[in-house]
N, C-alpha and C positions, 0 to 999 in steps of 0.2 A: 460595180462589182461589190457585195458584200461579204467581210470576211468575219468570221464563224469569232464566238467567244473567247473558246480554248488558243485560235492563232493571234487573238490582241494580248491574251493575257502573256502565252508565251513572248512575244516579241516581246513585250514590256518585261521579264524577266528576265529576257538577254542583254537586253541594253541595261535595266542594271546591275546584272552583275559584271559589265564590261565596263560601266559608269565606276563601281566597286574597286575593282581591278587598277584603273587605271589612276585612283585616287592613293590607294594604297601603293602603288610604285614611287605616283611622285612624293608621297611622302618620307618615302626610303630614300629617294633619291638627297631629299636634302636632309637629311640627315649629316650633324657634320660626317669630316673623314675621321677615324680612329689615329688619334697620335702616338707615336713609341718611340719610346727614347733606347738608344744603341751608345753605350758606353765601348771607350776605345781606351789603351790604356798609352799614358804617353812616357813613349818613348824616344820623343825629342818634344820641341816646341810647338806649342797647340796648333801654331798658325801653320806651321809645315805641314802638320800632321790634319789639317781642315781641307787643304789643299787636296792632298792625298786621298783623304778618305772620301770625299762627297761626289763624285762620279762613282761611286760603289753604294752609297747611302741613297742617290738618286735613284742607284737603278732598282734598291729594294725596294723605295716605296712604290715605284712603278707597278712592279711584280708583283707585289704585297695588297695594293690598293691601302695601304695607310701612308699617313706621313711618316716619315723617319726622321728624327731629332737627334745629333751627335752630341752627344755629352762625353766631354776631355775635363779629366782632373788632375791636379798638381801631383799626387802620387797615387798607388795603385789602392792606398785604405779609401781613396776618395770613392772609387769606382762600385767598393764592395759595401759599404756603408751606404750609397746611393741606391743600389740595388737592393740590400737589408731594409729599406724604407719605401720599397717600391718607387723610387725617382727614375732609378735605372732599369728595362724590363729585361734587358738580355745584354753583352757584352763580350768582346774581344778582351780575353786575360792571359797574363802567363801562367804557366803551370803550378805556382807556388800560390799566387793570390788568386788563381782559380780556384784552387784547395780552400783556402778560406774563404770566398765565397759561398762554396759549398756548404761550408761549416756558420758562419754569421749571417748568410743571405736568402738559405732557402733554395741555393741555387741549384741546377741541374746543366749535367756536358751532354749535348744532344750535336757537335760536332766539334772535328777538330780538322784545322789548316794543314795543307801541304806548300812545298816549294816549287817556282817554276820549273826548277832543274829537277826534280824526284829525288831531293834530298830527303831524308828518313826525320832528321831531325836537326839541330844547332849544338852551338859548341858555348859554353862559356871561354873566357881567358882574360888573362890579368895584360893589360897593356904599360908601355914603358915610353918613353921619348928614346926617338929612334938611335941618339946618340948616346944613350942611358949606359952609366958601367955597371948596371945589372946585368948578367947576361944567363944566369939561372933562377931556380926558384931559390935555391940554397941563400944567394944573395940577399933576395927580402926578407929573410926569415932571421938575419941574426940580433934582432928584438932588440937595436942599442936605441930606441927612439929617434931616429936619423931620419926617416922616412915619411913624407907625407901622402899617405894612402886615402886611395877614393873606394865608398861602397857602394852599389846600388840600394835600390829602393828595398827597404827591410822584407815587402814581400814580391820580390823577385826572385824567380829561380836561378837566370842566371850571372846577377848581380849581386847575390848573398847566400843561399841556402846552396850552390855548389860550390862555391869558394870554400865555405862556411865546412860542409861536408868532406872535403877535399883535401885541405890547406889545415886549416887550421882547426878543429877540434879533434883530430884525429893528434896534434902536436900539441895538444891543449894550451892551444898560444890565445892571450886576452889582446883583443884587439888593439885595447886602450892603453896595456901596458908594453905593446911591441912598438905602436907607431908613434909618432911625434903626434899627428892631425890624422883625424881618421872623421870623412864626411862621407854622406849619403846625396845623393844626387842621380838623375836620369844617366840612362845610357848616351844619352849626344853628351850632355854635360861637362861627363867624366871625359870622353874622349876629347875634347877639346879644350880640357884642362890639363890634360897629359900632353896635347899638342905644343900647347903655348905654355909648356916648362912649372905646369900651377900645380902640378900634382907629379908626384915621381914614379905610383905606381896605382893602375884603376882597374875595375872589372869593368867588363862589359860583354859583350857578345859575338858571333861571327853574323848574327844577319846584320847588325847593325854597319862591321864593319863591311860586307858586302853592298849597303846602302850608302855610306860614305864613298865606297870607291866609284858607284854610280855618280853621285851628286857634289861631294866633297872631296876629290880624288888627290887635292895640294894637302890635307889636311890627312889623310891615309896614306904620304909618303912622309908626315914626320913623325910618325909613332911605329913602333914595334910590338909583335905579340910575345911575350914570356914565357907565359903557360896556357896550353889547354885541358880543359875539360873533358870527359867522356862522353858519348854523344845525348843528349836530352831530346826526348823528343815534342813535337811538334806541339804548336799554343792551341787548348782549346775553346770553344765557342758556348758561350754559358745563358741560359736562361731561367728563369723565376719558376719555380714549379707550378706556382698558383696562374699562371697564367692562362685564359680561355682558351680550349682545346683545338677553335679555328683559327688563334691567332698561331698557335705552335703550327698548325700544318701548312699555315703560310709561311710563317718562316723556314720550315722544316725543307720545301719546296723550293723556296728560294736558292739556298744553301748548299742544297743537291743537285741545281740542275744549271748556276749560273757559273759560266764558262764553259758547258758542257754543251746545253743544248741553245739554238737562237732561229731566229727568222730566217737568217740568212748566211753568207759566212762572213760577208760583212759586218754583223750585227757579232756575230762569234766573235770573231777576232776584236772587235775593240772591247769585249768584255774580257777576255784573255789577259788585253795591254793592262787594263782598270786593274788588274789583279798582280800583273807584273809591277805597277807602280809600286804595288803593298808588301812586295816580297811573297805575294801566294800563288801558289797553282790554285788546283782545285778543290775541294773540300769532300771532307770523308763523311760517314754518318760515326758517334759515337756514343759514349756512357761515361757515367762517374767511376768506371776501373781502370779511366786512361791517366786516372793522376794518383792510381794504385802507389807507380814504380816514386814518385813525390813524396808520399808515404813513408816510405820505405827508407830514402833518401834521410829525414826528418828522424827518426828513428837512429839510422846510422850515427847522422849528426850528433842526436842526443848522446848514444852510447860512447861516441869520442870525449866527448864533455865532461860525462861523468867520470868516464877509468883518469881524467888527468886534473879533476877538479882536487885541489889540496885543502878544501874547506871540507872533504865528507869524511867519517869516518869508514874504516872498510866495512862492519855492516851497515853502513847507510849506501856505498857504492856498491857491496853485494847486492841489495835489497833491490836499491833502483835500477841496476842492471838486469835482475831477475824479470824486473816488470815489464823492461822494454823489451827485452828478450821473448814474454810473454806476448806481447801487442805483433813482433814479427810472426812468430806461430799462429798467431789468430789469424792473420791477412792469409796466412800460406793454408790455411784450412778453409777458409772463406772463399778461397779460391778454387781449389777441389771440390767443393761444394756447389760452386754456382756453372760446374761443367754438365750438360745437359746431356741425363742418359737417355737413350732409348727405349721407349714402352718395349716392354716384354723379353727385356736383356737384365743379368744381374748386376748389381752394382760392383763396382770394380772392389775385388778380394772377397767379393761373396760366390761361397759357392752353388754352381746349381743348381736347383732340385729337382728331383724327376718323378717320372707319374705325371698320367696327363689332366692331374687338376691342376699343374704348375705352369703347364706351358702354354695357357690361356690362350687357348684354341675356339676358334668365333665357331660355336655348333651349328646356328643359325646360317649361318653363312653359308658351313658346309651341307646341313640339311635341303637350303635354297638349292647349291650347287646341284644335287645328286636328282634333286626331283627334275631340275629343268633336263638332265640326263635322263631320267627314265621316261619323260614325255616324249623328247626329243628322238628316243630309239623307238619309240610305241607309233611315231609317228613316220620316220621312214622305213620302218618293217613294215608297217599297213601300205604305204605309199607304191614299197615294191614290189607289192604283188600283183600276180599278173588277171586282168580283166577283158575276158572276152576273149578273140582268137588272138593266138604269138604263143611263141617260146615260155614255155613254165620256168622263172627263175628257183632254183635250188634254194631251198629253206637255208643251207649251210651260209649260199652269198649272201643272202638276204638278213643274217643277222650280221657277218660280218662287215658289210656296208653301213647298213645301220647303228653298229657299234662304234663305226670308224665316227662319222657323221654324232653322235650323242657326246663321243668325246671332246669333239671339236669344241663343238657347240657350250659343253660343259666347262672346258679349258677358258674359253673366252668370256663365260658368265663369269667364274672363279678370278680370274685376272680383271675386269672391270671396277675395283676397288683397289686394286695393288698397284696396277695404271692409271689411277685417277680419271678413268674416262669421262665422269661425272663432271668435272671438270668443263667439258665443252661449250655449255652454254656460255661461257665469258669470253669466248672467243669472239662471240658476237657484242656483248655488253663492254667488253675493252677493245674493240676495234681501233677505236681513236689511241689508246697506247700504242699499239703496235706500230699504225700508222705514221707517229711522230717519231717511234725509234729507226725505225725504218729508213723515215726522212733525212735523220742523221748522217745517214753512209751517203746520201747525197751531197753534203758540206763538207768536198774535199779540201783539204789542207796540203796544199802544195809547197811547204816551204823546206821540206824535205824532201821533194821529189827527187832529186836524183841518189836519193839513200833508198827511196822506197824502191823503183825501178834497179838498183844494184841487188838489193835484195830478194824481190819477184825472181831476176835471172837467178840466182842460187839455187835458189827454192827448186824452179827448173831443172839445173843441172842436176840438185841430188834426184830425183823422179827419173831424172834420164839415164843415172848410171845407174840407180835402186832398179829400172827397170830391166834395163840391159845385162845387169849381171845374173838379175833373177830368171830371165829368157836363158839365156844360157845354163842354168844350173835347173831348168823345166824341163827340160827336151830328156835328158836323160831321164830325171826321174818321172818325169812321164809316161816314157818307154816302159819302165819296170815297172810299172802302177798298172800299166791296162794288162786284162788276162788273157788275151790274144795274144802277146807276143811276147810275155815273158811268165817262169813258174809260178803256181802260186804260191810256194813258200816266202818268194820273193819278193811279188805283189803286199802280200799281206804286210811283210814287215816296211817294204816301200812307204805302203798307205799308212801305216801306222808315225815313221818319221814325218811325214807331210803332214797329219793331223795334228803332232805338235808342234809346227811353224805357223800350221794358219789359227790354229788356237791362241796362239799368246801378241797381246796386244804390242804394236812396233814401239808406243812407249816402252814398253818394258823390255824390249829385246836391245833398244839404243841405250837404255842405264845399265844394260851390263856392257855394250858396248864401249860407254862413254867410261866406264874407270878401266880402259883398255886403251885405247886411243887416245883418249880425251874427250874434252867438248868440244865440238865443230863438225861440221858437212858431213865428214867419213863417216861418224857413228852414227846419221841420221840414213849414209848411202848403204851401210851395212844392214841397218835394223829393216829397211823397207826391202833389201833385196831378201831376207830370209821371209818374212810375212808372204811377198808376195810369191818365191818360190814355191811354198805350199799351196795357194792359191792356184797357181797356171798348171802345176804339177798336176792337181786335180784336172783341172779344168782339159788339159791335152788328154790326158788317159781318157777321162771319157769320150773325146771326139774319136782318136783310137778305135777302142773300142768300136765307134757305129760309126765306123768305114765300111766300104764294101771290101769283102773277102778278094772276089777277083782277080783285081791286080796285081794281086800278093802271090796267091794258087801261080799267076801268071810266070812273074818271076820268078819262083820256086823251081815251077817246070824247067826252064834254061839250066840246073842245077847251078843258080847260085848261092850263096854265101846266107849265112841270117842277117849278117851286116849287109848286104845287098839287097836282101828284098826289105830291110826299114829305109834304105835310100833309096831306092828304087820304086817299092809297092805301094810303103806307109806317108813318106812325107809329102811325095805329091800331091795326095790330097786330099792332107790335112792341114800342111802349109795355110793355105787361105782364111781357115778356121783358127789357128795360133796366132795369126798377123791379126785379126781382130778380136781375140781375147789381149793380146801382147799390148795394144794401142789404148784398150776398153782400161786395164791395169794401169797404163801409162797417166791416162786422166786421172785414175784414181789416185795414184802418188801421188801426184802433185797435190791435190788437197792434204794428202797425209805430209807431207814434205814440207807445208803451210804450219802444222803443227811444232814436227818435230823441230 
């Protein structure tokens, strides 16, 4: 067999460009791995804190396909200076030397931590020896030098910059001239100097002491807290700006989805525990205006400082007051500012303008609109007319068909941008999204199950009395709503009360509930029984209505009663038809019931 020119050359083409292909993989393939160093900041001793973090550091370079390198430094300047040099490419900070990372590093908050418990955020507080005769703040504050006080790390929030804000520049007390010894030291440090009688009074924090009472719990029954702080919230998660754009949406991914989503629930839950060890839930997405309210804080501080500094004169404390005063006003206009209005609304305090050049009306749009309308009626007026033998349709029905039909038609062009129908095609292109989210609700988590199943029955029970009161408060005005058997003046205003029950959403019908009652089941069994009232009210009147006459004429004849022939004529049967709109409602609660 011989085979033709063009099929040697072709096959020789395919084998090298699969020769090509296959050379250029493996060269990828060994290619080293990308290394990245993940600074952490320490908040006790490195080796504890190695221990802890590297079943988390594992699982990112897994995730990531880089190595992850932990880099622990002696205090938190180590971590932002490392970062400022690129040693460090992203890191775990607190609020305060996040901010200066921001500011010396180049950095960027692209998320922030939560707690296993859905804590909002931590507490600073001054600790004491549990036996200590301090037993207010008033006590450490009467500045005789008696006192040997511990500080955190100078860029700590809540080892100095809330004390600092809080405590003391507000009383423009010098640290150096209130205490005997005044040291900086980690948060484990301090407390175990407070423990073992070395310090008389320390900052520190509430996650640490919730870490102690995990690990160190003889050592968190000999200390005392003194004072706390307001609440601070949450540490966030810092990386280099300059960083390559696939290495961000590796990490970016990681960050979003580890404790959340897994293989299995196996695989879930010990990434869960890996985060438990850390003190964290699970991680938010965020930005550089989470360490706004730091800001702000720092500012505060400042202006304590100055109104009690005795080296300024008062125009130098007007002066510098004015300024800081100024930098608050700027954050709070920066902030109005970076609220995001809507196209084709006016900005908040503008007024606005009328004439329809201002209300940037898409003509195109509407021009599209009107013509697929005037084809569309061109097309079933031609379509209804009559061909060959039959019934001559009336030019009258034939436009008003056709009208009805053009509207439709035109309704649904005009909405297909309002509804993003344009949209669909990624329903096929994100399949595999869906699929994984999907897959989720199959990793159940049963360690609350009998909270969940208490709850399901509730859920139930309001659906079942929302239902059953609302059945009852139908019948009648159902009666009145059909025009068979009650006036119309009656009818009319009937149907017009039921239009406003089925109109307004059961959310809003249970918040006016709930500053009546309260919060709980009742204002969720009341809001569903009026909702649905309106709903079955409709829904009986029409069955009503297209009953046969009959049975009604029937009972009449007997001379009885009007109340007699609706018990007699009407509900026999319509009974059947009520029991399953009543049942069809009943379902429905319950998902609304889910909500409320």
């Amino acid at each position: 067999m011989k085979f033709s020119t063009p099929l040697i050359k072709a096959s020789l083409a395919f084998l090298l460009l699969v020769f090509v292909l296959g050379f250029s993989s493996s060269a990828q393939e060994k290619q080293p791995v990308r290394e990245f160093n993940f600074g952490i900041i320490t908040t006790e001793s490195s080796d504890n804190l190695s221990t802890l973090w590297t079943p988390f550091l594992e699982d990112m370079g897994k995730m990531t396909g880089m190595k992850i390198n932990a880099f622990f430094a002696a205090d938190y300047s180590g971590i932002i200076e490392a970062m400022r040099f690129g040693e460090v490419e992203a890191a775990w900070l607190s609020n305060k030397s996040g901010l200066e990372a921001l500011r010396r590093s180049d950095g960027e908050v692209f998320a922030k931590a939560t707690y296993p418990d859905g804590a909002p955020g931590y507490k600073s507080v001054l600790l004491v020896p549990v036996d200590s005769p301090f037993q207010t703040l008033e006590d450490i504050l009467v500045c005789d030098k008696s006192i040997n006080f511990g500080m955190g790390d100078p860029n700590s929030t809540s080892g100095t910059l809330m004390p600092m804000a809080y405590i003391f520049a507000p009383r423009g007390i010098v640290l150096s001239e209130c205490f005997q010894n005044v040291r900086n030291a980690t948060h484990e440090a301090n407390g175990m100097a407070v423990a073992n009688n070395l310090l008389d009074v320390a900052t520190n924090n509430t996650t640490n002491l919730k870490r102690l009472a995990r690990t160190r719990p003889e050592i968190l029954k000999r200390i005392r807290v003194l004072w706390e702080s307001p609440l601070i919230q949450t540490d966030p998660i810092i990386w280099r700006k300059d960083l390559p754009p696939e290495v961000k949406q590796k990490m970016l991914y990681f960050f979003m989805t580890y404790g959340r989503r897994a293989e299995n629930p196996a695989e879930l839950q010990r990434q869960r525990e890996v985060l438990g060890e850390l003190d964290f839930g699970m991680f938010l997405p965020a930005n550089d205006s989470h360490l706004d309210p730091i800001i702000r804080l720092e500012i505060i501080r400042d202006m304590g400082l100055v109104q009690t500094d005795r080296s300024l004169s008062d125009e130098q404390r007007k002066s510098q007051l004015a300024a800081l005063t100024e930098q608050l006003q700027a954050m709070q206009l920066a902030e109005e500012d970076a609220i995001i209005k809507p196209k084709g609304l006016p900005a908040y305090g503008d007024k606005p303008s009328r004439g329809a050049s201002k209300l940037n009306i898409p003509w195109s749009r509407v021009l599209f609109t009107l013509t697929v309308g005037l084809i569309s009626f061109g097309f079933f007026f031609w379509s209804s007319a009559t061909r060959g033998a039959g019934p001559i349709t009336p030019i009258k029905d034939r436009v008003f068909d056709a009208s009805i039909w053009a509207i439709f038609i035109a309704a649904l062009v005009w909405a297909f941008v309002a509804a993003e129908i344009f949209k669909a095609p990624l329903l096929i292109e994100n399949a595999n999204r869906m699929g994984e989210y999907a897959g989720g609700f199959l990793n159940l988590d049963w360690k609350e199950g009998g909270l969940y199943l208490q709850q399901m029955s509730v859920t139930i029970q309001i659906a079942l009395w929302g239902t059953f009161l609302s059945v009852i408060a139908a019948i009648p005005f159902g009666l009145l709503s059909a025009r068979n058997v009650a006036p119309a003046p009656v009818v009319f205003v009937v149907r017009r009360i039921m239009d406003a029950f089925r109109s307004i959403n059961e959310l809003v019908v249970g918040t006016m509930f709930v500053v009546t009652v309260g919060l709980g089941p009742f204002a969720g069994v009341l809001a569903l029984a009026i909702h649905t009232t309106g709903v079955l009210a409709k829904l009986f009147s029409e069955a009503v209505e297209a009953m046969d006459a009959g049975p009604v004429e029937g009972v009449r004849a007997t001379g009885a009663r009007s109340i007699h022939e609706v018990v007699w004529g009407v509900i026999p049967q319509v009974a059947p038809l009520w029991t399953s709109y009543a049942l069809y409602r009943f379902e429905s609660n319950t998902r609304s019931a889910t909500i409320l």
